[in-house]
FIRO-219536 format. One line per 8 residues: number of its first residue (from 0); their letters; for each residue z, y, x of C-alpha. Coordinates in steps of 0.5 Angstrom, whole numbers, plus 500, padded with zeros to 3 digits. Each point is the difference from the previous one (the first is absolute). Layout:
BEGIN
NUM> A> Z:Y:X  ... .
***
This chain:
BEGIN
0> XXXXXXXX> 500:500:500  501:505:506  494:505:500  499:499:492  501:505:496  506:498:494  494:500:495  496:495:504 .
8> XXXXXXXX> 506:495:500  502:502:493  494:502:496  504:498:494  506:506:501  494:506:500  500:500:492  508:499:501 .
16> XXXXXXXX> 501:507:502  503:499:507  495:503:505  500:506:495  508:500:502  497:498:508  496:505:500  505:506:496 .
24> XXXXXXXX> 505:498:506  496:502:505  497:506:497  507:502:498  504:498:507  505:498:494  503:493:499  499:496:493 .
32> XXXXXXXX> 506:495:499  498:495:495  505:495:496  498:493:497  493:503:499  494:495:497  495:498:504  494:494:499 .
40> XXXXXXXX> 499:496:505  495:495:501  504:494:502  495:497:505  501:492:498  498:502:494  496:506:500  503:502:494 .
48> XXXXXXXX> 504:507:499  507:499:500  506:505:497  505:502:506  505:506:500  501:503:507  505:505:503  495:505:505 .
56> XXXXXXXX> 501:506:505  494:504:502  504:503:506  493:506:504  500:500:506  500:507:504  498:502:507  504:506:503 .
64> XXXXXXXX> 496:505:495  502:496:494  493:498:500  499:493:495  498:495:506  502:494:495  504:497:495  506:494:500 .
72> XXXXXXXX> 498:495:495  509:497:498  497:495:495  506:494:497  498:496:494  506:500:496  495:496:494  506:495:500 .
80> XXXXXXXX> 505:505:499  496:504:494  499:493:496  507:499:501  502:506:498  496:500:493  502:493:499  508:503:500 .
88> XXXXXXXX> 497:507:497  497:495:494  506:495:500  504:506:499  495:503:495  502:493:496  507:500:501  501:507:497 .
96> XXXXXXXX> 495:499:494  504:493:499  507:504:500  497:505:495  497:495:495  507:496:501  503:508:499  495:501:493 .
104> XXXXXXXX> 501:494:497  508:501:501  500:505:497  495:497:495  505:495:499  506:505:500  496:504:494  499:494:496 .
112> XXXXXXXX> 507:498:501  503:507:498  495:500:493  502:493:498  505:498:495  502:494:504  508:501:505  497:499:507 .
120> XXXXXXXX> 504:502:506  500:498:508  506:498:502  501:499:508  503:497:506  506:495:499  504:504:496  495:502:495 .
128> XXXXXXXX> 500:507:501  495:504:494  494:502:504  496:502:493  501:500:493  495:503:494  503:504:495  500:493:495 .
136> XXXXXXXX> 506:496:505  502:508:500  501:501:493  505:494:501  506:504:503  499:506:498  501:506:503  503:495:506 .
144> XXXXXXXX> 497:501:507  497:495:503  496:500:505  502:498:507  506:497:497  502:493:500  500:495:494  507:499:502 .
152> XXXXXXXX> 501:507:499  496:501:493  502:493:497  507:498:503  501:495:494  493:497:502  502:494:504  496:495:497 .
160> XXXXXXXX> 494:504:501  502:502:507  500:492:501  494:499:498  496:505:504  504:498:506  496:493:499  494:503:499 .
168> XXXXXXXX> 500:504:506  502:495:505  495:494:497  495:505:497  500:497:493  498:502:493  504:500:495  498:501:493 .
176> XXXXXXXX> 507:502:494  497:502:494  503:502:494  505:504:504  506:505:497  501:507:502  505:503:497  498:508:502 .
184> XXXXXXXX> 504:506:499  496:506:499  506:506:500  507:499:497  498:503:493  496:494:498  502:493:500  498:495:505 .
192> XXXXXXXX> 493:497:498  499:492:502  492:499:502  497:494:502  495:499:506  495:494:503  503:502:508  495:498:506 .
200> XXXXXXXX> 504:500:507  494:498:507  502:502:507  495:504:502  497:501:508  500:504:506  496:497:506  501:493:497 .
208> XXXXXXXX> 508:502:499  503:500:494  503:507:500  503:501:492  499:497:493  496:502:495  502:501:493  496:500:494 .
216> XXXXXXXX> 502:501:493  497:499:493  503:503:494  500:494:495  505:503:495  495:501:494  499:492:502  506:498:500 .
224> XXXXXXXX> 503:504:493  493:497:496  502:493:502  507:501:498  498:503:494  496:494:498  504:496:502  506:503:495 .
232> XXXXXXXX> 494:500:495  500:493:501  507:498:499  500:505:494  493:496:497  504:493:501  506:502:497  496:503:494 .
240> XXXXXXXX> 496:494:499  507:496:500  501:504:495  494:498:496  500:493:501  507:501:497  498:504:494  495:495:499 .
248> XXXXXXXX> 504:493:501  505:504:494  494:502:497  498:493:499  507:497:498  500:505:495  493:497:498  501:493:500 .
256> XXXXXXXX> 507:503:495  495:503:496  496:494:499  506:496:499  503:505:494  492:500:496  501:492:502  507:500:496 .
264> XXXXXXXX> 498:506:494  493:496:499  505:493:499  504:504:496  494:503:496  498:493:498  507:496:498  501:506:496 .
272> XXXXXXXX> 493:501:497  500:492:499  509:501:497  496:504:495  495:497:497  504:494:498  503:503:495  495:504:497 .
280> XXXXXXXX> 497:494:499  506:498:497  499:506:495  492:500:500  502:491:497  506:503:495  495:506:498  496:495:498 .
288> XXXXXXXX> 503:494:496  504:506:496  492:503:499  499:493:497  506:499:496  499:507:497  493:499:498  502:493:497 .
296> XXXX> 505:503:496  495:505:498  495:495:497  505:497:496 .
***
């Protein structure tokens, strides 16, 4: 290469713009620094252009009358160092776009749980501290603070429900309790309300560990009033039916004395219809005899 000029040894950086920069830098006396800039290369092997990123110095050299005599060419190929950066800067690119989706549909999540009717709250850490709750499980309790509180603080009394979320954070199980009384006490002028509530607890995960329970709720109270009511609807069915079939068995001894009485009066009737007309036929044959005797006697 040595007594070539550089478009002759690389033809392919003329349209690249480097021999315009070669030929500011001797006509200025000013170096030019480039940074990781892109070039074409033919790869000889191939003869095919390959991408590579460069750091540069064009440094001119100068006599003693600063005169341009010619120029220093401090060329390193920092392709590999490009690549991996791009490689990082996508990476990272990919990692942020997947934080904020995560972080969007959290909030999503959250936006769906704070409209909706069913009690949810997050409870974290061994000692299942409130981390969130929507307004329905808030509605619960009041006026009573309760997030960053513990379950023990909020619901002393709760041992059982303690004992159970116990177990479902150290084996991760799902447990199911449906028809579930609460008993809520909305303020001191009005008297305690019990509702009723199908409750879900699921441990929940960070990084493959379990860090708290889940709790959610579903009010079941009409469900449970309807089915009681039918069911003293029922009972009261039933005893009305008692009532009729007894009615009907009274109904039906009542009848069968009826049948008996007409039974009697229709005997009676008879015997007393058969005792009458003997002596009327007695009367009927004296009436007779004594016609005849008199016509007799009327003849004589």
């Amino acid at each position: 290469m040595l007594g070539k000029t550089v478009a002759e040894v690389l033809p392919e950086v003329v349209a690249q713009g480097f021999i315009d920069l070669l030929d500011q830098v001797y006509a200025t006396g000013q170096p030019f620094i480039g940074n990781d800039m892109p070039v074409q290369l033919v790869e000889h092997a191939t003869g095919q252009p390959e991408q590579h990123y460069v750091d540069f110095i064009y440094q001119p050299l100068t006599n003693e009358y600063a005169q341009t005599q010619g120029i220093l060419a401090f060329v390193v190929d920092t392709t590999e160092r490009v690549l991996a950066r791009r490689q990082t800067e996508a990476l990272q690119a990919a990692v942020l776009a997947a934080v904020q989706r995560q972080k969007q549909e959290r909030e999503n999540v959250f936006q769906l749980f704070e409209q909706s009717r069913a009690v949810i709250c997050l409870l974290r850490e061994p000692d299942h501290r409130i981390d969130y709750c929507n307004p329905a499980y808030q509605a619960l309790f009041s006026s009573q603070t309760l997030r960053g509180r513990t379950l023990a603080e909020v619901q002393p009394e709760a041992t059982t429900l303690a004992a159970l979320l116990d177990g479902i954070y150290q084996t991760g199980t799902m447990q199911f309790h449906p028809e579930v009384p609460v008993t809520i006490t909305r303020s001191i002028d009005f008297a305690p309300v019990t509702r009723y509530f199908d409750f879900t607890y699921q441990a929940y995960r960070e990084q493959d560990r379990i860090v708290g329970v889940a709790l959610f709720g579903l009010d079941v109270t009409a469900q449970v009033l309807a089915r009681g009511r039918v069911q003293e609807l029922n009972q009261e069915l039933a005893a009305s039916n008692e009532e009729l079939q007894a009615s009907n068995e009274e109904l039906g001894e009542a009848n069968h004395q009826l049948k008996r009485t007409n039974a009697d009066l229709d005997t009676f009737v008879y015997t007393a219809s058969h005792d009458l007309k003997v002596p009327i036929a007695n009367i009927e044959g004296l009436l007779d005899a004594l016609g005849r005797e008199l016509h007799d006697q009327a003849r004589r």
